[in-house]
N, C-alpha and C positions, 0 to 999 in steps of 0.2 A: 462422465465424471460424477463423483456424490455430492450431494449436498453435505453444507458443513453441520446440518442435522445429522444426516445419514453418520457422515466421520466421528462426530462427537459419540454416538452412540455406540460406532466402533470402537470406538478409543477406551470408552468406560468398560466394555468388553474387554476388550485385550489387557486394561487397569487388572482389572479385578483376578485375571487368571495369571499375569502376572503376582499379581500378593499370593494367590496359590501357589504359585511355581508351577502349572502345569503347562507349559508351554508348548507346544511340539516345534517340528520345523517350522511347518506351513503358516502355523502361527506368527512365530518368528520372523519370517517374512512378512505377511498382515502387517507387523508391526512397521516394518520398514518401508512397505508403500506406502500406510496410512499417514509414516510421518514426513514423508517426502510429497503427498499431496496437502497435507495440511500448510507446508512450507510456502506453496502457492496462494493458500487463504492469508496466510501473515499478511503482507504489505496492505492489507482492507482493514488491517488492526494495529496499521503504527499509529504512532502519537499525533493529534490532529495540529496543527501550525500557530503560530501566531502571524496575525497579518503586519505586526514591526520587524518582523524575522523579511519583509521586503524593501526597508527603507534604505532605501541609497542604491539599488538596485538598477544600471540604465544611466546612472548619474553621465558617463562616460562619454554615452550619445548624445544626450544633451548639451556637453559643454562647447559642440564643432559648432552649436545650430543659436540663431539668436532667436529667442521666442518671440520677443514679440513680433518680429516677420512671418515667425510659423503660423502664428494664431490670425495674424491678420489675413494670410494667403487660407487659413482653414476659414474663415468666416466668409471669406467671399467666396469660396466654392460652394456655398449654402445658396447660394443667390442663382 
């Protein structure tokens, strides 16, 4: 598989002969694999999270369990 270097550079290629219009098939094609492995690089380029976008997350299993039992049984396994 290429590098998203490699791609990019494809891409500016096929850019530019595109605004030419001189396309061929084979091109044509080019076009279409490059943009269906580029589709593979997306998800390393969504939008990065906020960490409140997890609050309340879980809340659900918490509410069966009494903590402070939890914490006092997780402290003595420390022992």
């Amino acid at each position: 598989m290429k590098t998203a270097r490699e791609l990019s550079k494809e891409l500016d290629e096929i850019k530019a002969a595109l605004q030419e219009r001189q396309l061929s098939p084979a091109e044509l094609e080019r076009v279409a694999v490059s943009v269906e492995r580029l589709r593979l690089l997306v998800p390393t380029a969504e939008k990065n999270h906020d960490i409140t976008e997890l609050k309340g997350l879980g809340k659900e299993f918490w509410r069966a369990i009494d903590v402070e039992k939890y914490l006092q049984e997780e402290r003595d396994s420390w022992r």
